[in-house]
N, CA, C and O atoms as a DFTB+ gen file, in Angstrom:
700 C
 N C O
     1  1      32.800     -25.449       2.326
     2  2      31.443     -24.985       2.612
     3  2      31.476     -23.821       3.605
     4  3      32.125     -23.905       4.648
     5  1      30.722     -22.661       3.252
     6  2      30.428     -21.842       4.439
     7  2      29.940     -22.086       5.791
     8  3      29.857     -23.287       6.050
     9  1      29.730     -21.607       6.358
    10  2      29.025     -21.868       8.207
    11  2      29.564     -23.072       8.343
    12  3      28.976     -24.138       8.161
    13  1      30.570     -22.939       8.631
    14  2      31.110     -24.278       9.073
    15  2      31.209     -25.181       9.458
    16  3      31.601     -25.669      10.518
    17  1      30.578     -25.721       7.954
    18  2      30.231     -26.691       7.363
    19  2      28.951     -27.196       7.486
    20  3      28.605     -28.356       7.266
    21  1      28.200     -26.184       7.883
    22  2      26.840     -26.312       8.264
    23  2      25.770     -25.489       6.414
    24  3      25.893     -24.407       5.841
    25  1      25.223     -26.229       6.242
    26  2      24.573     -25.863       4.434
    27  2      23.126     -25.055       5.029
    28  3      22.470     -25.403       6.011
    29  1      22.920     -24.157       4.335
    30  2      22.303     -23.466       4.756
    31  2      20.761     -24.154       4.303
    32  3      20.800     -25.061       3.471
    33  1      19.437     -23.731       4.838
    34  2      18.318     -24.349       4.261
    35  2      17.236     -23.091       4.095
    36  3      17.203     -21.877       4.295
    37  1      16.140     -24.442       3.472
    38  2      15.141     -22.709       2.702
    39  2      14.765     -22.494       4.007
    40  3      14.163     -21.429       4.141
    41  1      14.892     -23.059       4.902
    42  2      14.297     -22.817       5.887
    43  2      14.880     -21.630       6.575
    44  3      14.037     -20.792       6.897
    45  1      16.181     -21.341       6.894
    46  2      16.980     -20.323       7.418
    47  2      16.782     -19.253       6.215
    48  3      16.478     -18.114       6.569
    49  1      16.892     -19.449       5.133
    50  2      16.469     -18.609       3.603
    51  2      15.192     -17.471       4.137
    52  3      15.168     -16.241       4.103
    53  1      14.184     -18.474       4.629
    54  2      12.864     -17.784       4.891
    55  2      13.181     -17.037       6.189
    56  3      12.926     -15.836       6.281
    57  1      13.763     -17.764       7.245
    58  2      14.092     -16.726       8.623
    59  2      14.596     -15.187       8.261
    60  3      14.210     -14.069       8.603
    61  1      15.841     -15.773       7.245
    62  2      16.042     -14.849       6.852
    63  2      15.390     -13.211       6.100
    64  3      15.686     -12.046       6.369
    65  1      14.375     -13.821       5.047
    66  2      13.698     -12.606       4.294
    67  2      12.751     -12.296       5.755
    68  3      12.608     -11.103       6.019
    69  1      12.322     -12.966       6.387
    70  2      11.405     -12.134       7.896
    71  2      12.459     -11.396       8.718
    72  3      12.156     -10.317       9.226
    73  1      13.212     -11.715       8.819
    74  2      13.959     -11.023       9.172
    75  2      14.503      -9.939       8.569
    76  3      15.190      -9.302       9.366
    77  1      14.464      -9.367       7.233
    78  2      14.956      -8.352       6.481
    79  2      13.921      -7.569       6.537
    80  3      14.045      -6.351       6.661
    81  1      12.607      -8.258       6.443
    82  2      11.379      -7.685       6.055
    83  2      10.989      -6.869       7.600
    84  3      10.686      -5.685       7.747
    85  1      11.111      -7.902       8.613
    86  2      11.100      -6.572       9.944
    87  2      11.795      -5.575      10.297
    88  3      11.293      -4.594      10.846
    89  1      13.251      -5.710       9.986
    90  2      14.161      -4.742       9.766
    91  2      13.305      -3.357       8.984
    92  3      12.856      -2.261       9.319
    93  1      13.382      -3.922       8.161
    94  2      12.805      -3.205       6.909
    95  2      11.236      -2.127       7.583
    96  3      11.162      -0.926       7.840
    97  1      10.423      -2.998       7.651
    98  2       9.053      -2.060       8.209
    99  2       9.862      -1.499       9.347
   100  3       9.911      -0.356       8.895
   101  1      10.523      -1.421      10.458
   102  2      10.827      -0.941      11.522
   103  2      11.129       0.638      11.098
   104  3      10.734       1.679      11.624
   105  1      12.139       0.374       9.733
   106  2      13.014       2.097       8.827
   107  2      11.690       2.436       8.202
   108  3      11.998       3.499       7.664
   109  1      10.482       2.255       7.924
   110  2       9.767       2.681       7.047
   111  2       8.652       3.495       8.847
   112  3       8.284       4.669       8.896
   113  1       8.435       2.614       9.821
   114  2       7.818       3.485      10.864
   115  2       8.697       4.547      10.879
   116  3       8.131       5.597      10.574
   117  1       9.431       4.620      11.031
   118  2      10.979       5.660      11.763
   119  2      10.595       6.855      10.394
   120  3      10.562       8.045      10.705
   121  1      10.338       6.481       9.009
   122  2      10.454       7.156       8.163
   123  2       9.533       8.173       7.616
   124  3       9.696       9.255       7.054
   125  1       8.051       7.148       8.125
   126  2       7.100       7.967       7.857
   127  2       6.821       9.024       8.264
   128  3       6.311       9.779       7.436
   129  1       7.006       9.520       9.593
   130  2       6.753      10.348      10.213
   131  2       6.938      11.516       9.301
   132  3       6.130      12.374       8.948
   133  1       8.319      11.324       8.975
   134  2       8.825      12.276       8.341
   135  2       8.247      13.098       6.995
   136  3       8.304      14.313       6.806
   137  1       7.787      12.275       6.293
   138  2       6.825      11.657       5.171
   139  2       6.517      12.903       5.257
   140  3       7.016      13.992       4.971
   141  1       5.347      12.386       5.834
   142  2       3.616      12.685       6.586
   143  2       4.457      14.376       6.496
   144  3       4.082      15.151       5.616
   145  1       5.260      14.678       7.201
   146  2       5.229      15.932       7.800
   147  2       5.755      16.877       6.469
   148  3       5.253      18.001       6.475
   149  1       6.580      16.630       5.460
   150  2       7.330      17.073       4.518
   151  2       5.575      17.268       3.265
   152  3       5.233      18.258       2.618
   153  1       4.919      15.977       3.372
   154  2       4.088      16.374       1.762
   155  2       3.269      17.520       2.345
   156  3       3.322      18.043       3.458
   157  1       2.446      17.782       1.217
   158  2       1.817      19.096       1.303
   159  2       0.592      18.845       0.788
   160  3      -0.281      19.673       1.048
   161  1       0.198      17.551      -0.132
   162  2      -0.914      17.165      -0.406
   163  2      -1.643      16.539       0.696
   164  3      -1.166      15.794       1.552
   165  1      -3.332      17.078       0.527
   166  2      -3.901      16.588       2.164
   167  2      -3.796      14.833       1.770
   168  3      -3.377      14.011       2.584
   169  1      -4.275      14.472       0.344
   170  2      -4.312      13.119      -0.087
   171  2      -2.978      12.223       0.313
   172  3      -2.945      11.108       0.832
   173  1      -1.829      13.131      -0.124
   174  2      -0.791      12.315      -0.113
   175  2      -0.188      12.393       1.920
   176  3       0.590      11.649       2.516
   177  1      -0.861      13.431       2.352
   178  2       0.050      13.176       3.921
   179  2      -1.444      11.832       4.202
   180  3      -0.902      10.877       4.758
   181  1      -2.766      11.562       4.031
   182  2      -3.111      11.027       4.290
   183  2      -3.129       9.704       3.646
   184  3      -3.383       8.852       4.497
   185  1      -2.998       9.311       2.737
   186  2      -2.323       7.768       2.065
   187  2      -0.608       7.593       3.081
   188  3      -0.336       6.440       3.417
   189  1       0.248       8.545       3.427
   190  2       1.373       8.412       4.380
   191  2       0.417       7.884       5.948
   192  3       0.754       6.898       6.604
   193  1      -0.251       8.382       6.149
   194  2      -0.952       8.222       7.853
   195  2      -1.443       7.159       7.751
   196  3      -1.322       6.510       8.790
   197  1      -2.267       6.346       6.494
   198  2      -2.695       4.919       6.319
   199  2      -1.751       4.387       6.572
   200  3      -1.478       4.215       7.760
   201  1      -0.759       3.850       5.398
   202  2       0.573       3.214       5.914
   203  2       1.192       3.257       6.970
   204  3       1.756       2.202       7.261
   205  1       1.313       4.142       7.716
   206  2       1.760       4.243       8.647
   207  2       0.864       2.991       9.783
   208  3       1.414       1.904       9.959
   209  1      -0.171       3.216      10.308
   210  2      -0.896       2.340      10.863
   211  2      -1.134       0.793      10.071
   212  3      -1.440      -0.141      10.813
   213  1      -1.005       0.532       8.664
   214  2      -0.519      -0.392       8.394
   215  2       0.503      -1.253       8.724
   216  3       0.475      -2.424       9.103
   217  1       1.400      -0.498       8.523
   218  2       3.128      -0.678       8.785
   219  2       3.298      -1.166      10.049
   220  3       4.230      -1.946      10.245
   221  1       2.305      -0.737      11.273
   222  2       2.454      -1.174      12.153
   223  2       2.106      -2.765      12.511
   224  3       2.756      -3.604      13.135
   225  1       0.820      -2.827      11.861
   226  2       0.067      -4.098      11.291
   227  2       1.171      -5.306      10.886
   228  3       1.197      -6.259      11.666
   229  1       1.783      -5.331      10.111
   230  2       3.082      -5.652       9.310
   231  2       4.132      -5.975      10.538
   232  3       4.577      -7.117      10.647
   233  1       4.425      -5.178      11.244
   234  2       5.593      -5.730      12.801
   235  2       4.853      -6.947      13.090
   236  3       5.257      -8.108      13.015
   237  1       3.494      -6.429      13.496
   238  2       3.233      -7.207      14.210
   239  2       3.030      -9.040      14.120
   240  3       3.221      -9.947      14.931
   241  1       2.441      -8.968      12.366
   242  2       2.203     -10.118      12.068
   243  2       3.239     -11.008      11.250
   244  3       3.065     -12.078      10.668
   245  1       4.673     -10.008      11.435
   246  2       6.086     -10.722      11.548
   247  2       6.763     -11.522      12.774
   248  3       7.416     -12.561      12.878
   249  1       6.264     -10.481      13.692
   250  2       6.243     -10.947      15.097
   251  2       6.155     -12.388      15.445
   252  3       6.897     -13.293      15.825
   253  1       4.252     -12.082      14.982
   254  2       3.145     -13.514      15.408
   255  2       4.590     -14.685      14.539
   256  3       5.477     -15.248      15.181
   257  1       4.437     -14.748      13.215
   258  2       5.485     -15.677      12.455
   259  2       6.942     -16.218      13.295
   260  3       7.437     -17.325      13.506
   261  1       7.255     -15.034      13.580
   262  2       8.567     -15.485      14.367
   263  2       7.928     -16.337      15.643
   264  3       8.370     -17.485      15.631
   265  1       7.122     -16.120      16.604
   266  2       6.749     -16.524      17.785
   267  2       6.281     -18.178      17.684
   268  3       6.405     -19.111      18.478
   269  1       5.685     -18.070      16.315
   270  2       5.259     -19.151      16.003
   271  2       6.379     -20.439      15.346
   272  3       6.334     -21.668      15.402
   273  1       7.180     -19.639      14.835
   274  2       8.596     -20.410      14.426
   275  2       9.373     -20.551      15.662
   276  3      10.487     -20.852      15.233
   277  1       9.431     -20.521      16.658
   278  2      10.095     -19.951      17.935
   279  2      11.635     -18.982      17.706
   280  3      12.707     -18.992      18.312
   281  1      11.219     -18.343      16.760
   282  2      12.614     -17.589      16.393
   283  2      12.581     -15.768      17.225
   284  3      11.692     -15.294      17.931
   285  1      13.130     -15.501      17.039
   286  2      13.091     -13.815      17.210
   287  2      14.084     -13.215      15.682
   288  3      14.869     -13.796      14.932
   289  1      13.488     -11.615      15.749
   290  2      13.694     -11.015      14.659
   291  2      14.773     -10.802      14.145
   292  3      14.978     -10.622      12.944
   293  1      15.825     -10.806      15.308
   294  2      17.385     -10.394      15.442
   295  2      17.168      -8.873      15.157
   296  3      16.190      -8.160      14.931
   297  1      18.801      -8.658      15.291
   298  2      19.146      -7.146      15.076
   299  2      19.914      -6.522      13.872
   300  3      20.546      -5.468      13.940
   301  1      19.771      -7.363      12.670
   302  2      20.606      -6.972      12.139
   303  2      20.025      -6.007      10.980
   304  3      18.878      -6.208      10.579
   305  1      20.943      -4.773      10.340
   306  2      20.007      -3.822       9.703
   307  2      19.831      -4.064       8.141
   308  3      20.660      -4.351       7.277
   309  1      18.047      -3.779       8.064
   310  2      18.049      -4.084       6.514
   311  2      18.865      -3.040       5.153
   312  3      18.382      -1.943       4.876
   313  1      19.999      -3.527       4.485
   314  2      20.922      -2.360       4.145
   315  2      19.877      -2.254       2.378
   316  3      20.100      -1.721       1.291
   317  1      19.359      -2.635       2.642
   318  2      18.337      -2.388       1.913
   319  2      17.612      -1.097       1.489
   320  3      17.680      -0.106       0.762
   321  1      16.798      -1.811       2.503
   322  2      16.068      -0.493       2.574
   323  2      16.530       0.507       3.039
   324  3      16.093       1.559       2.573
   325  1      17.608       0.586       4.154
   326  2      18.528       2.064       4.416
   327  2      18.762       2.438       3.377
   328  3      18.029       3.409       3.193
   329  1      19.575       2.205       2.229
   330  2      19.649       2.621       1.090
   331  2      18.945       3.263       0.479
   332  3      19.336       4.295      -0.067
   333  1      17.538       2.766       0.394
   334  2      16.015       3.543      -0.716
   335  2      15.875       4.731       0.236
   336  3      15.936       5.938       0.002
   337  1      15.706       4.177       1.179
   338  2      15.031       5.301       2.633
   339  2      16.294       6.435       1.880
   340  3      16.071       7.131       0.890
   341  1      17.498       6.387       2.576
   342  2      18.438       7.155       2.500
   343  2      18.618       7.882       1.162
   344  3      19.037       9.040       1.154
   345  1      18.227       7.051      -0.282
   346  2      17.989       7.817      -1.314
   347  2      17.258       8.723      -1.794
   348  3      17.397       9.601      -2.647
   349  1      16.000       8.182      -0.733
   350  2      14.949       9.089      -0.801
   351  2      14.917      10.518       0.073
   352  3      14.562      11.604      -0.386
   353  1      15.409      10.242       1.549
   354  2      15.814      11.935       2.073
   355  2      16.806      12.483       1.292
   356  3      16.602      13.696       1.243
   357  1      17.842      12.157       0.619
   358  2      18.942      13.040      -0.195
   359  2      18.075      13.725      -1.052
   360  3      18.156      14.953      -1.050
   361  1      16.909      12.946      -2.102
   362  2      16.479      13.535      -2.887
   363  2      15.257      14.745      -2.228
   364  3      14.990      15.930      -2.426
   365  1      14.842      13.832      -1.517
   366  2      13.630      15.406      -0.821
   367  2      14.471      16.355      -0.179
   368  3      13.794      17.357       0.054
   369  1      15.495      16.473       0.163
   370  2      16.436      17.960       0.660
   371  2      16.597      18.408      -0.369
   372  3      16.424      19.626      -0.424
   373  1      17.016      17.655      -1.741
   374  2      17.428      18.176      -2.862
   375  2      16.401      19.354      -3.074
   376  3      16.799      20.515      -2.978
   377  1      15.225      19.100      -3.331
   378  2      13.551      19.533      -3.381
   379  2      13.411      20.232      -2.019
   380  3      13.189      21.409      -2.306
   381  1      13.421      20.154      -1.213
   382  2      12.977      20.942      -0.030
   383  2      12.514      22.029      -0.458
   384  3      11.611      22.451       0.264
   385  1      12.867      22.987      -1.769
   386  2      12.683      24.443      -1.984
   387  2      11.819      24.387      -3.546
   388  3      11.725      25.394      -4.247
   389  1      11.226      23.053      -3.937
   390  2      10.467      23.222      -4.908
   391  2       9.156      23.336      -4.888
   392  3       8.484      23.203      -3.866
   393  1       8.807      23.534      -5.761
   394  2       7.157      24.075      -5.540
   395  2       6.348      22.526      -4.748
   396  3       6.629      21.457      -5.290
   397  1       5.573      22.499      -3.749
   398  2       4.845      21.975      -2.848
   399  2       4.535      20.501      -3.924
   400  3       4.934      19.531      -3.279
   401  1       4.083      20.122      -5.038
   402  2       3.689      19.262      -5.681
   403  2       5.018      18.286      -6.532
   404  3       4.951      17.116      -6.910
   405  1       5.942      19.061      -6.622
   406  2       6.988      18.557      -6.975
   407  2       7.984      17.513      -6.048
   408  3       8.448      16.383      -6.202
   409  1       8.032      18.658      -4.910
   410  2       8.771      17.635      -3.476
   411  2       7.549      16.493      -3.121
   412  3       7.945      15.449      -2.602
   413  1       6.096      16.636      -3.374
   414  2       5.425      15.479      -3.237
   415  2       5.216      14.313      -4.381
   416  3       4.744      13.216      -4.083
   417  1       5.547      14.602      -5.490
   418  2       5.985      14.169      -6.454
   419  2       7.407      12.632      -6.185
   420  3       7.455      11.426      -6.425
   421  1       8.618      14.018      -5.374
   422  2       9.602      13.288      -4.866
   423  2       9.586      12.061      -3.847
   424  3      10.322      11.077      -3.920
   425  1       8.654      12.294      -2.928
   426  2       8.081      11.832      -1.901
   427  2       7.302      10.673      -1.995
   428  3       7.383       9.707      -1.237
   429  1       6.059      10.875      -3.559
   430  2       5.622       9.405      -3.512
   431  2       6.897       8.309      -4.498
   432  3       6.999       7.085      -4.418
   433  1       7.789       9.329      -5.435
   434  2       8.995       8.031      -6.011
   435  2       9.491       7.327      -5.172
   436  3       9.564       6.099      -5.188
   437  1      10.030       8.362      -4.038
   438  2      10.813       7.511      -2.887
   439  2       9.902       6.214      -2.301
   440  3      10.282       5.077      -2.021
   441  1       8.257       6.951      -2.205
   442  2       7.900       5.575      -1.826
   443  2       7.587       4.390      -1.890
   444  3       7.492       3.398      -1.167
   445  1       7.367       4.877      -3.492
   446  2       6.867       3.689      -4.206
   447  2       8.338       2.734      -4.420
   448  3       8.046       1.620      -4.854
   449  1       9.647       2.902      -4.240
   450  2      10.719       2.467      -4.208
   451  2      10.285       1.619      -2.869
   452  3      10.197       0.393      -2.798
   453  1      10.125       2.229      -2.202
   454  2      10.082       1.422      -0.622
   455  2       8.764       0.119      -0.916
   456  3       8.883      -1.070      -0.622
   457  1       7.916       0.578      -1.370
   458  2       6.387      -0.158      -1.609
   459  2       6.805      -1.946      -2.813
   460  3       6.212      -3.025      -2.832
   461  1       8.278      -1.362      -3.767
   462  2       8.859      -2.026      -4.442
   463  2       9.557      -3.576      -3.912
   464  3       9.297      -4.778      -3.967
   465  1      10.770      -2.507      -3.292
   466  2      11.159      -3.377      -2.326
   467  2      10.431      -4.459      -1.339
   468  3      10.594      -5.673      -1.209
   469  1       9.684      -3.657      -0.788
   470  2       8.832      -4.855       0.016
   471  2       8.053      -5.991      -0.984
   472  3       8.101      -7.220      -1.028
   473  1       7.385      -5.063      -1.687
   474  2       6.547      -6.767      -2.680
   475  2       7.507      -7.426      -3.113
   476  3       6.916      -8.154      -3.912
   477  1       8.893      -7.795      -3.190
   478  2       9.508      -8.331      -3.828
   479  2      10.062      -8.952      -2.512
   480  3      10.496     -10.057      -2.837
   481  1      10.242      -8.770      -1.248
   482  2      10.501      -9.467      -0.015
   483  2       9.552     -10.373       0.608
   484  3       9.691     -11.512       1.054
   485  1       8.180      -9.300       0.502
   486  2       7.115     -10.058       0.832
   487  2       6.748     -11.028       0.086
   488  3       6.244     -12.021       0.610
   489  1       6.929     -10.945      -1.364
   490  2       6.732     -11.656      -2.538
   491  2       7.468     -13.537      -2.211
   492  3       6.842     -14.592      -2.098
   493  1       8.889     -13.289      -2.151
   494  2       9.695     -14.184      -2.026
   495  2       9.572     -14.686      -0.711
   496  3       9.712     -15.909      -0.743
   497  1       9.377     -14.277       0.399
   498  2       8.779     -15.063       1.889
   499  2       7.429     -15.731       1.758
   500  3       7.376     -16.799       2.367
   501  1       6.395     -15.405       1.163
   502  2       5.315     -16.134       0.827
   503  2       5.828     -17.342       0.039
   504  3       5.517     -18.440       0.503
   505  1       6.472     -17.320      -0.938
   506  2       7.058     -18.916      -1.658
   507  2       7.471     -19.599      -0.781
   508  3       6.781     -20.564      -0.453
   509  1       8.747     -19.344      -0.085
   510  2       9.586     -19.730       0.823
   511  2       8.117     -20.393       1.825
   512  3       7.887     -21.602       1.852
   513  1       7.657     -19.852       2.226
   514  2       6.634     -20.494       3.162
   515  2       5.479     -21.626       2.942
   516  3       4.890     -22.397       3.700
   517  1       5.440     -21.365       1.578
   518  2       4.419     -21.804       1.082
   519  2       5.245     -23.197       1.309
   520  3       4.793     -24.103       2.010
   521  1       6.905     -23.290       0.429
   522  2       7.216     -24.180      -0.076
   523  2       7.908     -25.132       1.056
   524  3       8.385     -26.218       0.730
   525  1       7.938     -24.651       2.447
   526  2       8.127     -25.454       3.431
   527  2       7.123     -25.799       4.376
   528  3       7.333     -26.100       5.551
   529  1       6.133     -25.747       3.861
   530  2       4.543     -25.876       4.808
   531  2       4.242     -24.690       5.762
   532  3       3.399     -24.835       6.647
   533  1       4.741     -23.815       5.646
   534  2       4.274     -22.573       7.076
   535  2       3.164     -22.184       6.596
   536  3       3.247     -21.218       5.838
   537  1       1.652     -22.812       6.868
   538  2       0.693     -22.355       5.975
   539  2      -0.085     -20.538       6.769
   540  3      -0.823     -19.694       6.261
   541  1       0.556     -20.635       8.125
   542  2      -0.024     -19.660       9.088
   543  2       1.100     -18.857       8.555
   544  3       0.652     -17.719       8.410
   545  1       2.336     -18.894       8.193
   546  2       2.947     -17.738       8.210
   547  2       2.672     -17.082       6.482
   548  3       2.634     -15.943       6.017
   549  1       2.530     -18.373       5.935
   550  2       1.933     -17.705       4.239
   551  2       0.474     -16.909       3.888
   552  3       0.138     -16.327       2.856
   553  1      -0.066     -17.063       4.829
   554  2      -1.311     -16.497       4.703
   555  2      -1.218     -15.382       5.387
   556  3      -2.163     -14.595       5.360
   557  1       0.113     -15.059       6.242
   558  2      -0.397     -13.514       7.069
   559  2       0.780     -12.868       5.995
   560  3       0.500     -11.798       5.453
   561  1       1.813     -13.382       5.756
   562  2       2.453     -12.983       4.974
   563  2       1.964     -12.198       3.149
   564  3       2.354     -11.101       2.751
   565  1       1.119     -13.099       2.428
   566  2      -0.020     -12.730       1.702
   567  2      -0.554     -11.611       1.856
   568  3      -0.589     -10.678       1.054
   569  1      -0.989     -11.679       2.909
   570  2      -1.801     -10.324       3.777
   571  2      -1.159      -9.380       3.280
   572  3      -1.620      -8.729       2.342
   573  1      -0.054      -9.148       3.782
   574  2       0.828      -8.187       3.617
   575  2       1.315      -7.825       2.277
   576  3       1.491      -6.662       1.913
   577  1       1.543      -8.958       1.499
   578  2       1.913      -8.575      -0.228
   579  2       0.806      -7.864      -0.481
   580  3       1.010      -6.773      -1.013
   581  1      -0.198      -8.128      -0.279
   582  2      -1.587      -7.919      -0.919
   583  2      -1.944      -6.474      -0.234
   584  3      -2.582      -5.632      -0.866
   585  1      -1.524      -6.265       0.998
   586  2      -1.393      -4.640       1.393
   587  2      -0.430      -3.567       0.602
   588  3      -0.717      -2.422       0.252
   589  1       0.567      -4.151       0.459
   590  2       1.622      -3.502      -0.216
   591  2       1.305      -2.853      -1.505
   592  3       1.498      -1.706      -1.907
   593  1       0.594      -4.227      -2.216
   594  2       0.306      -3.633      -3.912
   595  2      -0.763      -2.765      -3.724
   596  3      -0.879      -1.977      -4.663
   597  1      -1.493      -2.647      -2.938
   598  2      -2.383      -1.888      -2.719
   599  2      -2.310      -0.524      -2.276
   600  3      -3.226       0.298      -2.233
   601  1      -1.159      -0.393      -1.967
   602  2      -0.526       0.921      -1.002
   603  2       0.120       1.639      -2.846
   604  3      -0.148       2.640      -3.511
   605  1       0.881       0.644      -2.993
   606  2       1.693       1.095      -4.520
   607  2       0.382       1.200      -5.281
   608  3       0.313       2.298      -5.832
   609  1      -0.309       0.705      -5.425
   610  2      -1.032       0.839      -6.704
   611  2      -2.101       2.279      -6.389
   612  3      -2.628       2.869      -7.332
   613  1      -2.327       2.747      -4.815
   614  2      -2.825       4.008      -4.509
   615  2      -1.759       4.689      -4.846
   616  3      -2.013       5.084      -5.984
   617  1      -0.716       5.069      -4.549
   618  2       0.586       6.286      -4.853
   619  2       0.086       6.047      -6.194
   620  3      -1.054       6.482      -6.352
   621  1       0.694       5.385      -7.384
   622  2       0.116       5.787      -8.646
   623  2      -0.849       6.277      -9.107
   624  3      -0.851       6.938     -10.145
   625  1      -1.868       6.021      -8.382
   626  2      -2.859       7.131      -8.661
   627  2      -3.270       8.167      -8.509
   628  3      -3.950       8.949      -9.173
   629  1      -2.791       8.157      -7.513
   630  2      -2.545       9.665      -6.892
   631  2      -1.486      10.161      -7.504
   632  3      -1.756      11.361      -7.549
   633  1      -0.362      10.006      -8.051
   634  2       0.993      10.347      -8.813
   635  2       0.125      11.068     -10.229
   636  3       0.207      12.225     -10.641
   637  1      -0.547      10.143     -10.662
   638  2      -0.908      10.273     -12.180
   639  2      -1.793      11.041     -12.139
   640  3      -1.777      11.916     -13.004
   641  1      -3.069      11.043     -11.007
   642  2      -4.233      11.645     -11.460
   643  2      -4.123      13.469     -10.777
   644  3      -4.806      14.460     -11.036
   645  1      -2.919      13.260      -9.825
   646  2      -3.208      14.996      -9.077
   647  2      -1.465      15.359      -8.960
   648  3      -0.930      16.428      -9.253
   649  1      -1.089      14.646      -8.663
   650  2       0.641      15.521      -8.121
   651  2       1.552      15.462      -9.375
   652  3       2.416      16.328      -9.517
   653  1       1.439      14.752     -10.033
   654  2       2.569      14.744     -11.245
   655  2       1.848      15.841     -12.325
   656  3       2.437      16.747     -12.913
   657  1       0.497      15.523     -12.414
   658  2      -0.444      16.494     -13.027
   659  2      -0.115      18.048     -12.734
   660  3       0.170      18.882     -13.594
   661  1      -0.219      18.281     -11.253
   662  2       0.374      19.787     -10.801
   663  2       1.834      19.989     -10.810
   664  3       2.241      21.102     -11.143
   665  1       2.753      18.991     -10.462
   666  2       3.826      19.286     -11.088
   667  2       4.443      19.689     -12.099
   668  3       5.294      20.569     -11.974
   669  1       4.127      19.091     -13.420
   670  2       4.067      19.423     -14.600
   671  2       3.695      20.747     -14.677
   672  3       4.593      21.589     -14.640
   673  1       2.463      21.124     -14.783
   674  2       1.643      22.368     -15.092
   675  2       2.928      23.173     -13.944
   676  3       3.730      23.936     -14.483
   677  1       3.026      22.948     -12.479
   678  2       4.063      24.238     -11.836
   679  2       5.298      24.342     -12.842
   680  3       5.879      25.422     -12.954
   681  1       5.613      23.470     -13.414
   682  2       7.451      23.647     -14.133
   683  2       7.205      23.723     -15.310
   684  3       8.143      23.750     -16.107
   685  1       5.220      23.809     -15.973
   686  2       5.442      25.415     -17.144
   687  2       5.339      26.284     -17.128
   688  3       5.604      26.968     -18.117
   689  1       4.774      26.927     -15.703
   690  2       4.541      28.610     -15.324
   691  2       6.143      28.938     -15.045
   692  3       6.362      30.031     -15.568
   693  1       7.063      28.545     -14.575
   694  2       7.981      29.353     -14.759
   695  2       9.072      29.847     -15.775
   696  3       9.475      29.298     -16.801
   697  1       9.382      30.864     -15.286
   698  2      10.158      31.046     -16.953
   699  2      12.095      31.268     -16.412
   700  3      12.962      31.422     -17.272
């Protein structure tokens, strides 16, 4: 047996995804900034400035969970999301020099990758909670899925109805 000889439980399972998941929002504050400052759409730097003050929302009511579990967040890094994050600046340098709608184009893929990731963390910590009675940490947790799809399901619309729209149309004017 691993941990020697100690079996792991859903319970440490769930410490665990809060713990990935704070990791996680911590690279997405650190990231936005950046965001925000790179798009060029007023819509899209301002759907970045929502999240952003969301995101903060999100620490916090990981926080409350941990405080309430008497745990803390630890330090360890979500290689996760470094990864998307990190896939996503390679690709916006890539773009740095494309027409303004295109690098924002780039900008909401990367995020909606990030927006991915989380519903599927946030997703799986709400079970986990549900399924060991944390009814205070499933309901703030919820919160948060239910912010998330909401964040993703704005980038798509905004993707579909204005930036992918001008993208397209910029990469048939040139010849």
């Amino acid at each position: 047996m691993k941990n020697g000889g100690k079996k792991h439980s859903l319970e440490d399972l769930y410490l665990d995804q809060l713990r990935d998941l704070h990791d996680a929002e911590k690279q997405i504050l650190k990231a936005l900034p950046k965001m925000i400052k790179m798009a060029s759409s007023p819509e899209l730097k301002e759907a970045f400035e929502e999240h952003l003050e969301v995101s903060k929302e999100h620490v916090e009511r990981l926080k409350q969970i941990f405080t309430e579990c008497g745990e803390k967040p630890g330090t360890e890094t979500c290689k996760g999301m470094a990864g998307i994050i990190g896939e996503g600046e390679k690709e916006a340098k890539k773009n740095e020099d494309a027409e303004p709608s295109v690098l924002d184009a780039v900008l909401i893929a990367g995020a909606q990758r990030v927006e991915h990731y989380e519903i599927a963390g946030y997703g799986t910590a709400c079970a986990f909670a549900r399924q060991i009675g944390d009814q205070m940490g499933m309901d703030l947790l919820k919160k948060t899925l239910e912010e998330e799809k909401k964040t993703d399901k704005e980038l798509t619309e905004l993707a579909e109805s204005e930036i992918n729209v001008e993208a397209a149309a910029g990469a048939g004017s040139e010849a």
